[in-house]
C-alpha positions as CSV (number, residue, x, y, z in Angstrom):
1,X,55.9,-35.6,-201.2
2,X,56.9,-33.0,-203.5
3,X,54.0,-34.5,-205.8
4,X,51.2,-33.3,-202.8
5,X,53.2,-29.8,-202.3
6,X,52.7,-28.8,-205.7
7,X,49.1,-29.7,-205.6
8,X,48.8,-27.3,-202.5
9,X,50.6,-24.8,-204.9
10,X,46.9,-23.0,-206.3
11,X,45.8,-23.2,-202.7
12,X,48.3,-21.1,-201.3
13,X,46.9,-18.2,-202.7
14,X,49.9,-16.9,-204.6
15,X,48.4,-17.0,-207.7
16,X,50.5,-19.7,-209.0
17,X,49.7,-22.8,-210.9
18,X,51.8,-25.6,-211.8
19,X,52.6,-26.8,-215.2
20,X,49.7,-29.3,-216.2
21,X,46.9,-29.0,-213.0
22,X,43.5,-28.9,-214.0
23,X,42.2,-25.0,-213.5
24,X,39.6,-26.2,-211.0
25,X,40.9,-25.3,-207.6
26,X,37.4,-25.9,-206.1
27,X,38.0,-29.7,-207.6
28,X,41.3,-30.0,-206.6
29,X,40.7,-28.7,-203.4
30,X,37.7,-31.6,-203.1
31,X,40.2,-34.3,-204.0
32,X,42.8,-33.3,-201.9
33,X,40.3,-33.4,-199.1
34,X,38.7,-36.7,-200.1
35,X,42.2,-38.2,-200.3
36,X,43.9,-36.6,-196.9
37,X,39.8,-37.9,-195.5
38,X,41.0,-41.9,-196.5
39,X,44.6,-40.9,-194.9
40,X,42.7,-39.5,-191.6
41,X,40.4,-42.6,-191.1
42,X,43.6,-44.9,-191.6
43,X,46.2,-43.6,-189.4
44,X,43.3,-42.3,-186.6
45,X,43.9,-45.5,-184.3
46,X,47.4,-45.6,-184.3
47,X,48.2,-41.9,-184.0
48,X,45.8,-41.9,-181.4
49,X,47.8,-44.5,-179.3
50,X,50.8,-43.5,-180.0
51,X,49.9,-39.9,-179.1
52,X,48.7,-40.6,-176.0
53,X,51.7,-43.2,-174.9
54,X,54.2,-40.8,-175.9
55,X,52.0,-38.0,-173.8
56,X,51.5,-40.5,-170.9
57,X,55.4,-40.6,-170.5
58,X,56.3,-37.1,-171.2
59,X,53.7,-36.4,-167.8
60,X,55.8,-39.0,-166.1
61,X,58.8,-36.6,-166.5
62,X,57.2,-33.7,-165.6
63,X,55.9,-35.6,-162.6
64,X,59.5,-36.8,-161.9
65,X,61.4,-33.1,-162.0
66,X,58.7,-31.4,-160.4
67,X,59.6,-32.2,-157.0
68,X,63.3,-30.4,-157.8
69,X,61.2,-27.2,-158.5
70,X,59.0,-27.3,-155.4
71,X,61.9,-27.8,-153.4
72,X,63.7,-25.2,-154.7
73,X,60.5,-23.2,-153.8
74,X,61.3,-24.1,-150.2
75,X,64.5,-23.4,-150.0
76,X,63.8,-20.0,-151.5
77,X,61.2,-19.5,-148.8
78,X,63.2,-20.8,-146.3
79,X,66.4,-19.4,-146.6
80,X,64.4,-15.5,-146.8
81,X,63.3,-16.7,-143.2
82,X,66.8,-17.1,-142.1
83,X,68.2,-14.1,-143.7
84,X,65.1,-12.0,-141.9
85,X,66.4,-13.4,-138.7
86,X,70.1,-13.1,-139.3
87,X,69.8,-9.4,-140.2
88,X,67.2,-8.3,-137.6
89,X,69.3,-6.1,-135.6
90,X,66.5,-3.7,-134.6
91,X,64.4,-5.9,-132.0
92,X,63.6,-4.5,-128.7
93,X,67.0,-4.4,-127.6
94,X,68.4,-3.2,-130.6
95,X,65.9,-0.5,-130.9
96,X,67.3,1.4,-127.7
97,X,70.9,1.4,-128.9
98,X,69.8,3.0,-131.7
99,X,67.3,5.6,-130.1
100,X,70.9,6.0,-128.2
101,X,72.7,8.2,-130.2
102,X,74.4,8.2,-133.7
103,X,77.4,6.3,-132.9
104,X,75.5,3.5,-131.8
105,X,73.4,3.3,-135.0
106,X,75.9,3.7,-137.2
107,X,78.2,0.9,-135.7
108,X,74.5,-1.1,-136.1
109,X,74.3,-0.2,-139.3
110,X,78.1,-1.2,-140.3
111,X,77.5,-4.3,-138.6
112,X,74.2,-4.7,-141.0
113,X,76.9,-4.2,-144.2
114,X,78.7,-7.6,-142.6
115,X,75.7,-9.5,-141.9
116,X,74.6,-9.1,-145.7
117,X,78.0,-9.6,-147.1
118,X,78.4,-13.1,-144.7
119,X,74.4,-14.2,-145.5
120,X,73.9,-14.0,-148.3
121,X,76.9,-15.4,-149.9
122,X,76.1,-17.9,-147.5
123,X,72.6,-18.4,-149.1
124,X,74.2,-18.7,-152.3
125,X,76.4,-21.8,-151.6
126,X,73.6,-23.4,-149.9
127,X,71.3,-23.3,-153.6
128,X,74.5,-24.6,-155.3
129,X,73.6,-28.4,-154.3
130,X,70.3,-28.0,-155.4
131,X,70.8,-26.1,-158.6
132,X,73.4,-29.3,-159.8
133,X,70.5,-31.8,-158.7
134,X,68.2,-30.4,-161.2
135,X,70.6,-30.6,-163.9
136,X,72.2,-34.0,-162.7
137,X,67.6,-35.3,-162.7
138,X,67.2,-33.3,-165.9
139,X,70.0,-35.8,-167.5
140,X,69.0,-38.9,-165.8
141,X,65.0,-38.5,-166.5
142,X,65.4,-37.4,-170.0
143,X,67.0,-40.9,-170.5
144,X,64.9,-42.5,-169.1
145,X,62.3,-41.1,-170.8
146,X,64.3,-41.9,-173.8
147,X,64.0,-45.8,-172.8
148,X,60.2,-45.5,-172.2
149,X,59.0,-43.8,-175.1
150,X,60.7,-45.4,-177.9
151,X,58.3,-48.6,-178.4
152,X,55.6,-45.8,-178.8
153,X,57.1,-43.0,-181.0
154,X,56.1,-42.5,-184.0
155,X,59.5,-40.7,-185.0
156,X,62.9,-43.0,-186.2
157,X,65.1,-43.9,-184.0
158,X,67.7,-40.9,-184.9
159,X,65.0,-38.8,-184.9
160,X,64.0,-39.9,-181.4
161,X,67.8,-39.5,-180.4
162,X,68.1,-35.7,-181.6
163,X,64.5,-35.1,-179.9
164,X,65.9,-36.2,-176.7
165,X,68.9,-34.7,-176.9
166,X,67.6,-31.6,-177.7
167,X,64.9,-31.6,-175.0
168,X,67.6,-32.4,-172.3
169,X,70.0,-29.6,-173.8
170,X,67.2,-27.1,-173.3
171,X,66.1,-28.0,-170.2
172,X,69.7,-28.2,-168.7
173,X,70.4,-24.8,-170.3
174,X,67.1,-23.2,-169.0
175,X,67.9,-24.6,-165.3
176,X,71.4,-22.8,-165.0
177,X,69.8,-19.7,-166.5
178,X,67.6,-20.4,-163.5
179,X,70.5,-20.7,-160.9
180,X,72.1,-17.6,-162.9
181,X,68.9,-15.9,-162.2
182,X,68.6,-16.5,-158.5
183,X,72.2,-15.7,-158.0
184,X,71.9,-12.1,-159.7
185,X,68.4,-11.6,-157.3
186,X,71.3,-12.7,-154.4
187,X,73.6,-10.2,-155.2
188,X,70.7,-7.6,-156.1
189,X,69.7,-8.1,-152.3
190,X,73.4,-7.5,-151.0
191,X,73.8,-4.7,-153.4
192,X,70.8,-2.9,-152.0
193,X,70.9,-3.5,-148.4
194,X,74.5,-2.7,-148.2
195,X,73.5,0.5,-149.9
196,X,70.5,1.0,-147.4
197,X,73.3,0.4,-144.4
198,X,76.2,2.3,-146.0
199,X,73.6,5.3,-146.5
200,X,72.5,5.2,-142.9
201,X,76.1,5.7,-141.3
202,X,77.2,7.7,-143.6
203,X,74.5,10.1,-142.9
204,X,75.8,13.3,-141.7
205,X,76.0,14.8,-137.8
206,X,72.8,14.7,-135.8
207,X,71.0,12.4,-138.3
208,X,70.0,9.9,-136.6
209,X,68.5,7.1,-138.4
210,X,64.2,6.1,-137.5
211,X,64.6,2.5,-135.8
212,X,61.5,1.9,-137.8
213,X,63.3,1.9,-141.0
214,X,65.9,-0.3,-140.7
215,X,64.0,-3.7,-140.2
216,X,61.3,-2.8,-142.7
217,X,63.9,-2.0,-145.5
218,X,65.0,-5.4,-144.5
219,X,61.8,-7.4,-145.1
220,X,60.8,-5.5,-148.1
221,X,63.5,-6.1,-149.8
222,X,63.9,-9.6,-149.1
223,X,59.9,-10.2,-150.1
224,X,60.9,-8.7,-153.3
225,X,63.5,-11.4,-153.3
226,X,61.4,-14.4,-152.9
227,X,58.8,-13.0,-155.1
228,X,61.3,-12.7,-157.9
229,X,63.1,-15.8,-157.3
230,X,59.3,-17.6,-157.0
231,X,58.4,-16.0,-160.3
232,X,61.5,-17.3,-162.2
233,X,61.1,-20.9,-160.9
234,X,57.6,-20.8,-161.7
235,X,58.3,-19.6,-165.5
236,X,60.7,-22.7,-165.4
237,X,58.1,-24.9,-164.3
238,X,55.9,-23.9,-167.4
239,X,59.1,-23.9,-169.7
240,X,59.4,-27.9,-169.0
241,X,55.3,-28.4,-169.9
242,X,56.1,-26.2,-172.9
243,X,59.3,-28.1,-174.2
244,X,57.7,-31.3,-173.4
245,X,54.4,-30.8,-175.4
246,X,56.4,-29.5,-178.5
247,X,58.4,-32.7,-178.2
248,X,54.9,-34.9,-178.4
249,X,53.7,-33.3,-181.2
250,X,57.9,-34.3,-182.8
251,X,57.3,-37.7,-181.5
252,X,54.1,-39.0,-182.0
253,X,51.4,-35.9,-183.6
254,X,48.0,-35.5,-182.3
255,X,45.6,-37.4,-185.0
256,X,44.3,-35.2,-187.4
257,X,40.5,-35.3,-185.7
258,X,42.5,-33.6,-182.9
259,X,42.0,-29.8,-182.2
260,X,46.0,-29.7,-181.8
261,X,46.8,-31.6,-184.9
262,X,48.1,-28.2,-186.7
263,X,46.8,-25.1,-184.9
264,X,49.9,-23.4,-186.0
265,X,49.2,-23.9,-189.8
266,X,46.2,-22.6,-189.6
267,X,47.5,-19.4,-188.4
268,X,50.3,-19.1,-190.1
269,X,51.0,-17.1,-193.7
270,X,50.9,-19.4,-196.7
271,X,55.1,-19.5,-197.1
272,X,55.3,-20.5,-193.9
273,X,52.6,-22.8,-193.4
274,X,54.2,-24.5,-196.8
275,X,57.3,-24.7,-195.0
276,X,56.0,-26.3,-191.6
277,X,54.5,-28.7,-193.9
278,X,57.7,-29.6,-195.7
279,X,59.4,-29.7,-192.6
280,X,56.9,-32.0,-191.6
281,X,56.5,-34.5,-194.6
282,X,60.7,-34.6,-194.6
283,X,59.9,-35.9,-190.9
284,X,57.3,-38.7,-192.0
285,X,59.6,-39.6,-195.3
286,X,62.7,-40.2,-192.6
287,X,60.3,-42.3,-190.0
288,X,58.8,-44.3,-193.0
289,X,62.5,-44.7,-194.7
290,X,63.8,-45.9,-191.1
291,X,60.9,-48.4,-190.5
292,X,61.4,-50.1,-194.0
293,X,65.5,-50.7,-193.3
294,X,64.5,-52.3,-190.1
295,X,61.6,-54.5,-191.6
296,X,64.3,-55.9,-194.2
297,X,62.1,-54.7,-197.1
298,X,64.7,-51.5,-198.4
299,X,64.1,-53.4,-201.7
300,X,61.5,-51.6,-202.3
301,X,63.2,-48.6,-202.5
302,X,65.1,-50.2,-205.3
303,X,63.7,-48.8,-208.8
């Protein structure tokens, strides 16, 4: 390993040669390809598989935590419904009180301050359940996940472990951020329709407040709740396909005909690209290391 990095040295473009390398970059460059071509043609089968087993059951996970999301879409959607009917106090009956005099609209309005308070702390204990069942699933289908994907893995077993692990910590962590989230747009709703209320009977003699303003305060500010709310669960959504690929390409890499093999190498400066790659190699030298104690043959390590 350290062998192949200090070939790369010359190709880094820092200007730096090891001790003893022929000053033929173009030729070295050549064998290096010629050699990684032999590698290639070897290993394409079996990354192949193993990529694609590993993806296969990394799909099944997404498959099995999306229905927590698209339920938690439904309450959200759901539960605005309720709130729009719970708070409604201007209908047709309503609007006449109102249209009545100032006392009467400000006693509506106070009574709007308690409906909000009562709601949406309601709300809030209602998406308590569902938040813990995505973080109880998250648990139960990462280890499951675990079970199924470690005939195919290319990665050693401890490095399969910390994977998962790691994968479920994130995920578990990014779904209470969620149910933070959706609890600060709750109390940014109560916040600002109390406000709206306490603004409207609080407003001085002979202001009476437009019976048009009250229910569409209401129902704009609980769209901008559900659009919020939709938004984060959404970025969620993509945060699982995002964690989940990057554990794939941990688990079992893309063969080195694929496009996805190392995008990010080829982007990156030459220090980091060197270190991705040592990262990379200290990977394969664990898996390799791991597979020949369980074969019985660490003899051959012996000198």
């Amino acid at each position: 390993m350290d062998k192949f990095l200090e070939k790369l040295g010359p190709l880094s473009g820092q200007g730096r040669e090891p001790p003893g390398l022929p000053h033929d970059p173009e030729g070295m460059r050549q064998q290096l390809q010629e050699e990684l071509a032999e590698v290639r043609a070897r290993l394409e089968p079996y990354m192949a598989e193993a990529h694609q087993q590993v993806g296969w059951n990394l799909e099944g996970l997404r498959r099995q935590l999306k229905p927590y999301t698209v339920e938690l879409m439904e309450q959200v959607a759901r539960r605005v419904q309720e709130l729009q009917e719970q708070l409604r106090v201007v209908g047709e009956g309503t609007k006449a009180q109102l249209l009545g005099g100032v006392d009467e609209a400000r006693g509506l309005l106070q009574e709007l301050q308690t409906r909000v308070v009562q709601h949406t702390g309601r709300v809030g204990e209602l998406f308590h359940p569902y938040a813990q069942r995505l973080v109880t699933g998250i648990g139960r289908h990462v280890q499951e996940l675990h079970r199924s994907v470690a005939p195919h893995a290319a990665a050693s077993s401890a490095r399969l472990s910390r994977c998962v692990q790691t994968l479920s910590r994130k995920l578990t962590l990014k779904a209470e951020a969620l149910h933070a989230r959706i609890q600060q747009n709750l109390d940014r709703l109560r916040e600002e329709l109390s406000a709206f209320a306490r603004a409207g009977a609080g407003a001085e003699e002979g202001a009476n407040p437009d019976p048009q303003m009250l229910p569409q305060e209401v129902r704009q500010r609980l769209q901008a709740f559900r659009h919020d709310t939709f938004l984060q669960i959404a970025d969620f959504t993509r945060a699982i396909d995002q964690e989940t690929e990057e554990v794939q390409l941990q688990l079992a890499p893309p063969p080195p005909g694929h496009s996805a093999f190392a995008p990010e190498l080829l982007q990156a400066d030459s220090s980091e690209a060197r270190s991705k790659l040592q990262a990379r190699l200290e990977d394969l030298w664990e898996d390799i290391n791991d597979s020949l104690h369980d074969r019985g043959l660490s003899h051959l390590e012996e000198p």
